[in-house]
mmCIF file of the N, C-alpha and C atoms, coordinates in Angstrom:
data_MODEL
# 
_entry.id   MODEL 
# 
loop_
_atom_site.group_PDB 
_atom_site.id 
_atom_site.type_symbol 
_atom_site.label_atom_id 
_atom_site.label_alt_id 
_atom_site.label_comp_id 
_atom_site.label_asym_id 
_atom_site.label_entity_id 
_atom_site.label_seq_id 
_atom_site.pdbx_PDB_ins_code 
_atom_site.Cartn_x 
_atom_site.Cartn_y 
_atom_site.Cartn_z 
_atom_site.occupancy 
_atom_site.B_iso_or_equiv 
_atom_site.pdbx_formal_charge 
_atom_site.auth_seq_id 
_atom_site.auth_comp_id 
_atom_site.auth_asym_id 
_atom_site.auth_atom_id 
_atom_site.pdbx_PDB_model_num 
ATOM 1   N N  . UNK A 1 1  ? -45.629 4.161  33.899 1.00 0.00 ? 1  UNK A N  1 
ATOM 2   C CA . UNK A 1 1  ? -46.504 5.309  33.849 1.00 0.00 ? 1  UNK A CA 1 
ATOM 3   C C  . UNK A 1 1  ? -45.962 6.379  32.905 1.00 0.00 ? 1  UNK A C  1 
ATOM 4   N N  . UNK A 1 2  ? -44.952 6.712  32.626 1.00 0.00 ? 2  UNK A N  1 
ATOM 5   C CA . UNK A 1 2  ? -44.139 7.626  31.624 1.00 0.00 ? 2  UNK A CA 1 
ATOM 6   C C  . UNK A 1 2  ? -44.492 6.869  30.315 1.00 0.00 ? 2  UNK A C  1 
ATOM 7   N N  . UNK A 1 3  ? -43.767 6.234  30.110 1.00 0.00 ? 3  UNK A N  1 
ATOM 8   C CA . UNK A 1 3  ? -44.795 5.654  28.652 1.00 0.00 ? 3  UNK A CA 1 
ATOM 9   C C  . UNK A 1 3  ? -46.337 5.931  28.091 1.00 0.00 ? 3  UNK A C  1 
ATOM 10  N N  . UNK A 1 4  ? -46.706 6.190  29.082 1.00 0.00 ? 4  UNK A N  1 
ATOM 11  C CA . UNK A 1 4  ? -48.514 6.583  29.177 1.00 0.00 ? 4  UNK A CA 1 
ATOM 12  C C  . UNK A 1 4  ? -48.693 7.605  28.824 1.00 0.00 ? 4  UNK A C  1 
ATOM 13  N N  . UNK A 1 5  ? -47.795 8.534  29.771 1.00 0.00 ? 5  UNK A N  1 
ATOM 14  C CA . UNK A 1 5  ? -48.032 10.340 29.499 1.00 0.00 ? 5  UNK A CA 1 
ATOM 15  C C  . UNK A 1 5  ? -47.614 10.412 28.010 1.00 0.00 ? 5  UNK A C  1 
ATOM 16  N N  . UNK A 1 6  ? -46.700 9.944  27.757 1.00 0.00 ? 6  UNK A N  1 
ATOM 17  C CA . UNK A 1 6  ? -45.673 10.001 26.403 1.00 0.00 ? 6  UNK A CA 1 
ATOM 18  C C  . UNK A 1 6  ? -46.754 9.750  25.159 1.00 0.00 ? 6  UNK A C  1 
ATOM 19  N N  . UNK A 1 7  ? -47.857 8.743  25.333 1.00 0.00 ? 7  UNK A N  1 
ATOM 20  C CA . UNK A 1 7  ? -48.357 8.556  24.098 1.00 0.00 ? 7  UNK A CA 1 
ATOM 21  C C  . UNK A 1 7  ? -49.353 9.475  24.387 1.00 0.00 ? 7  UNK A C  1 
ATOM 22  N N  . UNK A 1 8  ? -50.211 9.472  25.456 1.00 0.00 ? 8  UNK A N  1 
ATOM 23  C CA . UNK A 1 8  ? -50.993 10.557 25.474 1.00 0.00 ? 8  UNK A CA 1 
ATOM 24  C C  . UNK A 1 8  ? -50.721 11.862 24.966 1.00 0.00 ? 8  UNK A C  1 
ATOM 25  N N  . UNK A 1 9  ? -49.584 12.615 25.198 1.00 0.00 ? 9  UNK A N  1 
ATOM 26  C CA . UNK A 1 9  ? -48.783 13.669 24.607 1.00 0.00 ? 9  UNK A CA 1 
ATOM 27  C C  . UNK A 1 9  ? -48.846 13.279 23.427 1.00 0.00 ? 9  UNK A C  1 
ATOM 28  N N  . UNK A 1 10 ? -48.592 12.568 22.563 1.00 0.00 ? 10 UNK A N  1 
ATOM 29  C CA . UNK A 1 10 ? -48.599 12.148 20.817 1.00 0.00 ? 10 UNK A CA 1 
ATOM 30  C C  . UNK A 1 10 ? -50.127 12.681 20.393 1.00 0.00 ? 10 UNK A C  1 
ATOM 31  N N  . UNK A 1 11 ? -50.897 11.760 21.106 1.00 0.00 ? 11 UNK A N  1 
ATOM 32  C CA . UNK A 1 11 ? -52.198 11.679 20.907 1.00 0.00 ? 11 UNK A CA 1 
ATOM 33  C C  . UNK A 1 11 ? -52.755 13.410 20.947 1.00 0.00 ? 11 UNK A C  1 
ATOM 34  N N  . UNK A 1 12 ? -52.025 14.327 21.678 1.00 0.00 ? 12 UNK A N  1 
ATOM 35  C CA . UNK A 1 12 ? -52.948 15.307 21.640 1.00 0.00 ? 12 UNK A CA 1 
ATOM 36  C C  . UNK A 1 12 ? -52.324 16.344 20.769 1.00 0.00 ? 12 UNK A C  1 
ATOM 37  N N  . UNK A 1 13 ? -51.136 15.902 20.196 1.00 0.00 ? 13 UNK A N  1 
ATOM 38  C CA . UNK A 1 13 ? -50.664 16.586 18.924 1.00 0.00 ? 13 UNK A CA 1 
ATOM 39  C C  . UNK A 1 13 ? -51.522 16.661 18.040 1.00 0.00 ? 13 UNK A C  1 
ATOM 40  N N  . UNK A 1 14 ? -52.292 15.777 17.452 1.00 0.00 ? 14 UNK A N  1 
ATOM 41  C CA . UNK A 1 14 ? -52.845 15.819 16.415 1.00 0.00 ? 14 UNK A CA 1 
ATOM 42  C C  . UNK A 1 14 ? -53.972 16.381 16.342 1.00 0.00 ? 14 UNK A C  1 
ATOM 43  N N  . UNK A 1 15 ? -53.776 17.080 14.792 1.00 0.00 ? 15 UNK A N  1 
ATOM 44  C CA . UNK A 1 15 ? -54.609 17.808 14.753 1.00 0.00 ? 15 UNK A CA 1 
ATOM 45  C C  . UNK A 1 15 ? -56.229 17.822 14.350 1.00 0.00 ? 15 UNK A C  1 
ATOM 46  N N  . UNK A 1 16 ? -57.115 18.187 14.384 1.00 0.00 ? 16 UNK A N  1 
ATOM 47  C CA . UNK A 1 16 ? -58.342 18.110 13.781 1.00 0.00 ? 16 UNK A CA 1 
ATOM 48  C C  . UNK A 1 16 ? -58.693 18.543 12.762 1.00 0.00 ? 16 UNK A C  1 
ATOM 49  N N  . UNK A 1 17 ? -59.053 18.058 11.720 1.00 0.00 ? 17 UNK A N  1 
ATOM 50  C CA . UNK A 1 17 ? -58.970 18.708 10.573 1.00 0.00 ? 17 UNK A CA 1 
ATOM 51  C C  . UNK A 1 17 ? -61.102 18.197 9.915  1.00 0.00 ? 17 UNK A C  1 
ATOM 52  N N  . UNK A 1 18 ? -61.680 19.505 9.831  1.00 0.00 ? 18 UNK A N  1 
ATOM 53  C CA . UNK A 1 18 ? -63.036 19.129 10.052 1.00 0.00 ? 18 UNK A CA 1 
ATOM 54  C C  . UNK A 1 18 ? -63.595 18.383 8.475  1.00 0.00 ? 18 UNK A C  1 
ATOM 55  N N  . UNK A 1 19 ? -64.329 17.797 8.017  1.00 0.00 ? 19 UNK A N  1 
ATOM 56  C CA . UNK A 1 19 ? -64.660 17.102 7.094  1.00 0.00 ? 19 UNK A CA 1 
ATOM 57  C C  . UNK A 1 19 ? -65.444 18.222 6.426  1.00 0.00 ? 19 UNK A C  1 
ATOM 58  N N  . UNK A 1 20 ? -65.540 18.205 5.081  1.00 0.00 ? 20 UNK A N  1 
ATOM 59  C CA . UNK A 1 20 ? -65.981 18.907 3.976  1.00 0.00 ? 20 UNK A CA 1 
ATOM 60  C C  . UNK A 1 20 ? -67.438 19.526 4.275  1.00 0.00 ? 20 UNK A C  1 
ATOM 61  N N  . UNK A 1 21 ? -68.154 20.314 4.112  1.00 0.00 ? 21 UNK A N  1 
ATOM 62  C CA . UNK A 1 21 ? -69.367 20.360 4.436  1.00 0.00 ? 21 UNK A CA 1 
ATOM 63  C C  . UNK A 1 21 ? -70.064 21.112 3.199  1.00 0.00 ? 21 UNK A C  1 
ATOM 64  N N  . UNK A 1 22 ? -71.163 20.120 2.905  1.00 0.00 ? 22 UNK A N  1 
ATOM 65  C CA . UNK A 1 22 ? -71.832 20.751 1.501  1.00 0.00 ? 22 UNK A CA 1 
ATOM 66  C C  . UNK A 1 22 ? -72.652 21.223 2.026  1.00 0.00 ? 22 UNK A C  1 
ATOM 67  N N  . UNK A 1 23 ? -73.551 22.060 1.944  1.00 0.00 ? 23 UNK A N  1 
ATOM 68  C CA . UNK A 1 23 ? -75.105 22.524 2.163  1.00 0.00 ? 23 UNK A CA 1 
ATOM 69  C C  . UNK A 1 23 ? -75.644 23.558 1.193  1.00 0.00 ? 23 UNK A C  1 
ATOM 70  N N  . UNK A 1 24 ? -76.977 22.476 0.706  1.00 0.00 ? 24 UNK A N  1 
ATOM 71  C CA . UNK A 1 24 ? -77.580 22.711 -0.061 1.00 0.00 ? 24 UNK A CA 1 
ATOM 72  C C  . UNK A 1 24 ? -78.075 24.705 -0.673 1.00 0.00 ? 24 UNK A C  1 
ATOM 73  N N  . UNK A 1 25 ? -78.506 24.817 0.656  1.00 0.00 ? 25 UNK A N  1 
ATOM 74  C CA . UNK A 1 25 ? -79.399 26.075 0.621  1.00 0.00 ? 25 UNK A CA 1 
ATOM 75  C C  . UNK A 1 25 ? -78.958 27.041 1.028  1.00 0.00 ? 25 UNK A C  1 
ATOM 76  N N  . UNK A 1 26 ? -79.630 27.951 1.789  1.00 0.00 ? 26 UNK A N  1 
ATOM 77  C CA . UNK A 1 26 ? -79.620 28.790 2.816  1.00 0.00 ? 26 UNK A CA 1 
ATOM 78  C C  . UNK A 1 26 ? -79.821 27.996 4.068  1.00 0.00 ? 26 UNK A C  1 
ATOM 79  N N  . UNK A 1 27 ? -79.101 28.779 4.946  1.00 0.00 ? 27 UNK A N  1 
ATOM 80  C CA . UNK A 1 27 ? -79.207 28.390 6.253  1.00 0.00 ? 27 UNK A CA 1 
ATOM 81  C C  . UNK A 1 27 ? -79.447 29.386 7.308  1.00 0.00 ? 27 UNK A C  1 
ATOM 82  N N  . UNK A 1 28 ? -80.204 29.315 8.067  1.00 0.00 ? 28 UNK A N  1 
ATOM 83  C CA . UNK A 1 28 ? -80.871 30.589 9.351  1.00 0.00 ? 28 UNK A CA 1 
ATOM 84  C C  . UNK A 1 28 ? -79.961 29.933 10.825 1.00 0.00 ? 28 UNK A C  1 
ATOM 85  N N  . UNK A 1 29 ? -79.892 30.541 11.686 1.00 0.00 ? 29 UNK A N  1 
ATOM 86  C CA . UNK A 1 29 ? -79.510 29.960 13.065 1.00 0.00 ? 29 UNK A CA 1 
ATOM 87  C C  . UNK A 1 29 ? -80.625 30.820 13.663 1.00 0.00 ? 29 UNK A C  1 
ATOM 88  N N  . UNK A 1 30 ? -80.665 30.224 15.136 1.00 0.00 ? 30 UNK A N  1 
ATOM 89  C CA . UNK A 1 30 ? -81.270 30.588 16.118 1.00 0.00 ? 30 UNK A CA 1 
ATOM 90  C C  . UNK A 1 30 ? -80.349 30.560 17.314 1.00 0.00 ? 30 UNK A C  1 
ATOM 91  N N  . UNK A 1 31 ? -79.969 31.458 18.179 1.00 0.00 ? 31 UNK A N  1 
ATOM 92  C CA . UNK A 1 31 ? -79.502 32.095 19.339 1.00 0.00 ? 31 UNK A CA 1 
ATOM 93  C C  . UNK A 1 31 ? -80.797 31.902 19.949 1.00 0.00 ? 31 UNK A C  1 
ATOM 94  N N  . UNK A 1 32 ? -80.254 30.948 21.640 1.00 0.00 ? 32 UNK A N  1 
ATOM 95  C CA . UNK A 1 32 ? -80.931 31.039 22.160 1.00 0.00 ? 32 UNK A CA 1 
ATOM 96  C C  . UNK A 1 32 ? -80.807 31.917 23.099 1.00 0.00 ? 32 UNK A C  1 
ATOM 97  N N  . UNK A 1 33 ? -81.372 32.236 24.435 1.00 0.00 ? 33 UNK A N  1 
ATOM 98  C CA . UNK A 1 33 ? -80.912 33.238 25.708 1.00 0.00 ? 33 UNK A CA 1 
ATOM 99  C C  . UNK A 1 33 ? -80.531 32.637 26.928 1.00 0.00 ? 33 UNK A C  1 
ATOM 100 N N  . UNK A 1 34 ? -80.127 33.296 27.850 1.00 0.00 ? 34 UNK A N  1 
ATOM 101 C CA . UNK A 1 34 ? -78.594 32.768 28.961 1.00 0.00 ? 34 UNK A CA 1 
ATOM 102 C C  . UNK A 1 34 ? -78.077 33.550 29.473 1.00 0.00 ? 34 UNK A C  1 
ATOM 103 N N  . UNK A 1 35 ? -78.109 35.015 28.767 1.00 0.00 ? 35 UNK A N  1 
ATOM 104 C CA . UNK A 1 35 ? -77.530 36.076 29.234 1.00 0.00 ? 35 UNK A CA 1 
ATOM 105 C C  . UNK A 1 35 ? -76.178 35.832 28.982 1.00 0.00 ? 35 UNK A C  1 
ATOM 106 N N  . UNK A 1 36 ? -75.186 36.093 29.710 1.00 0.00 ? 36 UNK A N  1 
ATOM 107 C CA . UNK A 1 36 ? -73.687 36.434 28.944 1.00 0.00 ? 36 UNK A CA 1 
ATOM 108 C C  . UNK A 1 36 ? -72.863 35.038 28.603 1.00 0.00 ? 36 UNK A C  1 
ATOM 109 N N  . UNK A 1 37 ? -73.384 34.084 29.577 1.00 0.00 ? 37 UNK A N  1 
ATOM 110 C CA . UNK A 1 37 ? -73.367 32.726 29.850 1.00 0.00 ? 37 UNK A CA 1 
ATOM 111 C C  . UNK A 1 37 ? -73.300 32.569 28.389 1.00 0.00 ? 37 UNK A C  1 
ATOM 112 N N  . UNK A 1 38 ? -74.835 32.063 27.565 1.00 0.00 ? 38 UNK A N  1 
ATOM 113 C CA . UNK A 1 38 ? -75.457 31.950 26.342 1.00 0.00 ? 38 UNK A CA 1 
ATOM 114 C C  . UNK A 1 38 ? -74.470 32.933 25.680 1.00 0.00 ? 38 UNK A C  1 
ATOM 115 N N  . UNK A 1 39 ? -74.537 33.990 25.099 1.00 0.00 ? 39 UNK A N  1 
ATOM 116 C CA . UNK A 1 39 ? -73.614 34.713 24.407 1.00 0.00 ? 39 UNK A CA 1 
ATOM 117 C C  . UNK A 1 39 ? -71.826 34.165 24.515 1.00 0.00 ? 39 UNK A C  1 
ATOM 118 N N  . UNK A 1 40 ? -71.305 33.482 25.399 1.00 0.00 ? 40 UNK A N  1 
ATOM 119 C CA . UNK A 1 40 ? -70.254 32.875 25.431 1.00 0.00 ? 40 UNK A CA 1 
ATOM 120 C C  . UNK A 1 40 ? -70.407 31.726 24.907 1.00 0.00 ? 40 UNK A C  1 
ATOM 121 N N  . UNK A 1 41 ? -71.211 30.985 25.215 1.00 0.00 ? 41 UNK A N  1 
ATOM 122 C CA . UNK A 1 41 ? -71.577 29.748 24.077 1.00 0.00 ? 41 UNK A CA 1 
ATOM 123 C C  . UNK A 1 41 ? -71.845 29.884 22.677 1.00 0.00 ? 41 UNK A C  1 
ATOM 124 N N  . UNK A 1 42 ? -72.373 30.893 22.210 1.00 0.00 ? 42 UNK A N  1 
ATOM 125 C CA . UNK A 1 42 ? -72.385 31.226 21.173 1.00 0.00 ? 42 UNK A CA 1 
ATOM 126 C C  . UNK A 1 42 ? -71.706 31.240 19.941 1.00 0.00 ? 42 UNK A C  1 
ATOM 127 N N  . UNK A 1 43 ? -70.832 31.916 20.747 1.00 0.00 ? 43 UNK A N  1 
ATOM 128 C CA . UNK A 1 43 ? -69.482 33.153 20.329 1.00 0.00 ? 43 UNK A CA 1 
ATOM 129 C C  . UNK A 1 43 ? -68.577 31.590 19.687 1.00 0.00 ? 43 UNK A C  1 
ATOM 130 N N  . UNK A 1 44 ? -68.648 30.244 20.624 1.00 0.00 ? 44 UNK A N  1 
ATOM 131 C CA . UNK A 1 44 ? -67.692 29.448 20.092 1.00 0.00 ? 44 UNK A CA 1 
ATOM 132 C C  . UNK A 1 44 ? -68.374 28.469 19.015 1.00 0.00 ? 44 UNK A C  1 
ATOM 133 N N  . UNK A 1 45 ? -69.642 28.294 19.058 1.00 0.00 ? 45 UNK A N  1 
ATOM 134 C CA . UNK A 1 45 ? -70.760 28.180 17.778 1.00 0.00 ? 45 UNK A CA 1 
ATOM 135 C C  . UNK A 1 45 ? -70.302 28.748 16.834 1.00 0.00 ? 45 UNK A C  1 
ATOM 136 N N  . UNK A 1 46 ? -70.232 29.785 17.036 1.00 0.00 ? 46 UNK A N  1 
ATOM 137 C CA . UNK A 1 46 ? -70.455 30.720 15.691 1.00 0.00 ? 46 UNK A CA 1 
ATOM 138 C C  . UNK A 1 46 ? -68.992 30.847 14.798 1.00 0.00 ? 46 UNK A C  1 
ATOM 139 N N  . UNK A 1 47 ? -67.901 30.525 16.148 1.00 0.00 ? 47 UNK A N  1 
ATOM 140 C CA . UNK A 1 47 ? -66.656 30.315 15.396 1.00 0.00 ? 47 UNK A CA 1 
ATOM 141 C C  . UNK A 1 47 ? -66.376 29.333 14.568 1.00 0.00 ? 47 UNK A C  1 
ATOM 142 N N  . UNK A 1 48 ? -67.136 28.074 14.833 1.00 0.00 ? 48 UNK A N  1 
ATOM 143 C CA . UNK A 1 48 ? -67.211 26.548 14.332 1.00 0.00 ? 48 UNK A CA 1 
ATOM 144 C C  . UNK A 1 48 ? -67.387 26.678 12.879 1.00 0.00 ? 48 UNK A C  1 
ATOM 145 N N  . UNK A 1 49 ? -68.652 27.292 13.019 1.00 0.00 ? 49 UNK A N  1 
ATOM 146 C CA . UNK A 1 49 ? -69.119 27.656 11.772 1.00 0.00 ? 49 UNK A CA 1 
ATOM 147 C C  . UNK A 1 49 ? -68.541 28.357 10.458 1.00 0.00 ? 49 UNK A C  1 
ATOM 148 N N  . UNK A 1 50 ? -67.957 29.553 10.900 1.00 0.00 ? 50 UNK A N  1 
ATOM 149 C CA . UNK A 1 50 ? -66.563 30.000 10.492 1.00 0.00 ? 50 UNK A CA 1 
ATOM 150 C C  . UNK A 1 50 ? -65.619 28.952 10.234 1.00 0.00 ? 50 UNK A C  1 
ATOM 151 N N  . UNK A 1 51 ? -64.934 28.239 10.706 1.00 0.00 ? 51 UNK A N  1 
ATOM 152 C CA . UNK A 1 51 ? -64.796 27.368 10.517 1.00 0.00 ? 51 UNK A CA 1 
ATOM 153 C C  . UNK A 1 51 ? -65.152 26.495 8.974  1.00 0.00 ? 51 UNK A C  1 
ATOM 154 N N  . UNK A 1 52 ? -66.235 26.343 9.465  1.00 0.00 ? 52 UNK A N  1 
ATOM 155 C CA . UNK A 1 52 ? -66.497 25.061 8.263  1.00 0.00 ? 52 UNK A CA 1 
ATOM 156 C C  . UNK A 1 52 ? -67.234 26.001 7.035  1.00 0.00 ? 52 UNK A C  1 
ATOM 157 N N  . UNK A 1 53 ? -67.371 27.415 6.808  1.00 0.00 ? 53 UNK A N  1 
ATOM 158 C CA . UNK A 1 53 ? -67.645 28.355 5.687  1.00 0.00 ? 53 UNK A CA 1 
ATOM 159 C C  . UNK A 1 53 ? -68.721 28.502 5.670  1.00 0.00 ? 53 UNK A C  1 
ATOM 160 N N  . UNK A 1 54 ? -69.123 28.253 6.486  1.00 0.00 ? 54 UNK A N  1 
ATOM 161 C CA . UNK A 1 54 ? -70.967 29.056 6.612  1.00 0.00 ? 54 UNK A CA 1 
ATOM 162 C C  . UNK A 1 54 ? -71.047 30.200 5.930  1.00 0.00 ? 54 UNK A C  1 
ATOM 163 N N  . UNK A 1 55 ? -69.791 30.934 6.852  1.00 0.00 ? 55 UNK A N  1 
ATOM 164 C CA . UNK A 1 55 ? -70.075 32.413 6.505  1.00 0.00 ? 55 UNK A CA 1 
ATOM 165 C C  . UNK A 1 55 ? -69.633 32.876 5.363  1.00 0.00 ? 55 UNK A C  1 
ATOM 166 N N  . UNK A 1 56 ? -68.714 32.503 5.063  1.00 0.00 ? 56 UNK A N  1 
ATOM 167 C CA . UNK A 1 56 ? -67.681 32.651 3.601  1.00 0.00 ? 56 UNK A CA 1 
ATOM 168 C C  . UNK A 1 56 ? -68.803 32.513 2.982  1.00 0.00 ? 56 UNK A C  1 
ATOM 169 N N  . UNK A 1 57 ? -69.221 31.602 2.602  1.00 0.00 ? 57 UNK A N  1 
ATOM 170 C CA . UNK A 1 57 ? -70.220 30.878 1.473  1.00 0.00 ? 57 UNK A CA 1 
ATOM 171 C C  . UNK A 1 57 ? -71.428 32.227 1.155  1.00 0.00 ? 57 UNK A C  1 
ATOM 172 N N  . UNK A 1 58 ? -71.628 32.707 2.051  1.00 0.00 ? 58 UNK A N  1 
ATOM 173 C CA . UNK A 1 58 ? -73.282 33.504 1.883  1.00 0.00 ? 58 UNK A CA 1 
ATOM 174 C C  . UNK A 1 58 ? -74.163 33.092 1.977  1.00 0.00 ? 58 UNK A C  1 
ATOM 175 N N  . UNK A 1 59 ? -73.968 31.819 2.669  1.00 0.00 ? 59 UNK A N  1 
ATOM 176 C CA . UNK A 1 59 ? -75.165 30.996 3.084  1.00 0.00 ? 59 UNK A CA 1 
ATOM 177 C C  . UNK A 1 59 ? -76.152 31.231 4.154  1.00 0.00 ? 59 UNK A C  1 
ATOM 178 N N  . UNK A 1 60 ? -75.813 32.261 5.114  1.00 0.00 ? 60 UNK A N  1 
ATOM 179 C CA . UNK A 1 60 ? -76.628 32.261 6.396  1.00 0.00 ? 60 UNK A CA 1 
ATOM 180 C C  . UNK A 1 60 ? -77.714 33.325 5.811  1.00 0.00 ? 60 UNK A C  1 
ATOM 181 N N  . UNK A 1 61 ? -78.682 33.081 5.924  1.00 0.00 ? 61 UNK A N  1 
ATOM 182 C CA . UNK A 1 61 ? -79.655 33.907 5.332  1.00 0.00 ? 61 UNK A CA 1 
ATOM 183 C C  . UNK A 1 61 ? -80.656 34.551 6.760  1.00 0.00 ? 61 UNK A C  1 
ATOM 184 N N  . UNK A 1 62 ? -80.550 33.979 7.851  1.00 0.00 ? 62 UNK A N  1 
ATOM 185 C CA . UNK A 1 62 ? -81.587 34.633 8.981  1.00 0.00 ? 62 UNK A CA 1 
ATOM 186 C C  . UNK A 1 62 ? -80.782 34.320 10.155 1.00 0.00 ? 62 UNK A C  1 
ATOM 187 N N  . UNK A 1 63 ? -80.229 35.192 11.291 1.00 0.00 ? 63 UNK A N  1 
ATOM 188 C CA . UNK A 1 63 ? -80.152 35.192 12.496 1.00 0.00 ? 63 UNK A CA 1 
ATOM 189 C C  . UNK A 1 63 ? -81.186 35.453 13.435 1.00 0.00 ? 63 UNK A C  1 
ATOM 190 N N  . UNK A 1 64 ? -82.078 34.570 14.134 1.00 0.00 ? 64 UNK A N  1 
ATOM 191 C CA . UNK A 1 64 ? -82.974 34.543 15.186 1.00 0.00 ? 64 UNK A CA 1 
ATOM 192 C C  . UNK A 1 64 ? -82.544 34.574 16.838 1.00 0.00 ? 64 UNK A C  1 
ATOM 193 N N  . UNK A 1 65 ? -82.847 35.066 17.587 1.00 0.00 ? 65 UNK A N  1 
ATOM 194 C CA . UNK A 1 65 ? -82.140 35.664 19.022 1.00 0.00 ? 65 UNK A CA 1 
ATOM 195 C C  . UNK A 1 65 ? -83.126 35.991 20.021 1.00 0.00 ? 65 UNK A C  1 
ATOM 196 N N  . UNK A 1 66 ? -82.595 35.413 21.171 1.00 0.00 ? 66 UNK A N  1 
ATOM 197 C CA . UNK A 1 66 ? -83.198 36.420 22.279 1.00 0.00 ? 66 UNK A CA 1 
ATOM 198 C C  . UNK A 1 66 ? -82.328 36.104 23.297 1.00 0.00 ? 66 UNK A C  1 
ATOM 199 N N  . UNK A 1 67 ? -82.306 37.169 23.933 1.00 0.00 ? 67 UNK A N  1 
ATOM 200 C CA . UNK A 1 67 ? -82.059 37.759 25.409 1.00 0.00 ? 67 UNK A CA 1 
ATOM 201 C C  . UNK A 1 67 ? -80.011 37.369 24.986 1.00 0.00 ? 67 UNK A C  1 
ATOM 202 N N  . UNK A 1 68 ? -79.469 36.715 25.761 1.00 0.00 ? 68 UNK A N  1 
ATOM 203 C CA . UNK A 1 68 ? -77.816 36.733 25.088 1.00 0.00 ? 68 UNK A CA 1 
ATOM 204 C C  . UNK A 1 68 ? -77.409 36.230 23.985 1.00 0.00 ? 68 UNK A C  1 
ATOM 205 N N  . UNK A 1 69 ? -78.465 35.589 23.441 1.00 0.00 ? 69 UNK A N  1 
ATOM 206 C CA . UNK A 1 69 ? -78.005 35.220 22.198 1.00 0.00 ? 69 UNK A CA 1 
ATOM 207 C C  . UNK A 1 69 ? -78.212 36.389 20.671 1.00 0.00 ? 69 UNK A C  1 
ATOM 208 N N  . UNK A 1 70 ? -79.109 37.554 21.563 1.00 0.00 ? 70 UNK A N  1 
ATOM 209 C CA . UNK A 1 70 ? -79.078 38.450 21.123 1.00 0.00 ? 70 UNK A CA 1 
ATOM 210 C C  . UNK A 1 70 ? -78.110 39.842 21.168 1.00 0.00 ? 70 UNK A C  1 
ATOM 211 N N  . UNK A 1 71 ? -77.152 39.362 22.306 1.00 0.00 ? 71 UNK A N  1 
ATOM 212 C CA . UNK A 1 71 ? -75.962 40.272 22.294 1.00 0.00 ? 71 UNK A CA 1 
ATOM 213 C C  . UNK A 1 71 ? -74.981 40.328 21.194 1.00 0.00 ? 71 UNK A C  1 
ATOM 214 N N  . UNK A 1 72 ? -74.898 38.423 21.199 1.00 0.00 ? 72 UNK A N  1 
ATOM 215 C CA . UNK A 1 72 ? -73.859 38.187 19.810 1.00 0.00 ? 72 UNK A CA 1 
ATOM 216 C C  . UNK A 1 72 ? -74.566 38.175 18.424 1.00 0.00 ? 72 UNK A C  1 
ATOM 217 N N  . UNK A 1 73 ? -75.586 38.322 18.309 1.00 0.00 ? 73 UNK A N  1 
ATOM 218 C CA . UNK A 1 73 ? -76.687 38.701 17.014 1.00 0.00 ? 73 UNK A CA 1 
ATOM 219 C C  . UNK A 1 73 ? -75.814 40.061 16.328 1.00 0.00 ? 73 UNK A C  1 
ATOM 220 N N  . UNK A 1 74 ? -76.072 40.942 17.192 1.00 0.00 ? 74 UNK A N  1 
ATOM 221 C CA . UNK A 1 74 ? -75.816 42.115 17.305 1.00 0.00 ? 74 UNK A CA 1 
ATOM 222 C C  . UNK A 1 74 ? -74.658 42.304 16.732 1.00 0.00 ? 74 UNK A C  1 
ATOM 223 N N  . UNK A 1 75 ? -74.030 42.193 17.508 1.00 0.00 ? 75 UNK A N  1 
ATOM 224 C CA . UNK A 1 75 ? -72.404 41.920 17.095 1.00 0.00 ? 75 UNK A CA 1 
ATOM 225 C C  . UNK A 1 75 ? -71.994 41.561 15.364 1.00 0.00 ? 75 UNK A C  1 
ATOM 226 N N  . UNK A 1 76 ? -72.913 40.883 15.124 1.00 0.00 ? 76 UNK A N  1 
ATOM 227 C CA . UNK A 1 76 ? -72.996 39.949 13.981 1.00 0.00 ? 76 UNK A CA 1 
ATOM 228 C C  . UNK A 1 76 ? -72.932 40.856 12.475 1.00 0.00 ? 76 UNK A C  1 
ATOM 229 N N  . UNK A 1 77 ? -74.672 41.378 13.077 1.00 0.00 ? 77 UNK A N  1 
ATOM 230 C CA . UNK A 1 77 ? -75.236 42.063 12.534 1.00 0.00 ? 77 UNK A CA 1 
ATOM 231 C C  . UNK A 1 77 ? -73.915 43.521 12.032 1.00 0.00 ? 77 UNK A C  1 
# 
């Protein structure tokens, strides 16, 4: 059973490293609502994205929202 944990432990060293992402255009999101729930889901969406240069790029051209997904809109905004 130690042998097990041991590779498992290896296994969760590694890191993720996300694949290239081209996109063409502009891109809009939509926030849905949830209330703070939704706005916490969001929040790690929106980091992803960051992530892979959505935002860097100048690509997001429309944020759409309601109810918590309009808290982190906001925020955005």
């Amino acid at each position: 059973m130690g042998a097990m944990l041991e590779s498992t432990k290896e296994e969760l060293d590694v890191r993720f490293e996300p694949p290239p992402v081209r996109l063409g255009g502009k891109v809009s999101i939509s926030l849905s609502g949830g209330g703070y729930r939704a706005m916490l889901f969001h929040t790690g969406a929106i980091m992803r994205l960051i992530e892979l240069g959505l935002f860097r790029e100048g690509k997001l051209r429309r944020i759409s929202s309601v109810s918590g997904g309009s808290i982190l809109a906001g925020l955005l905004a």
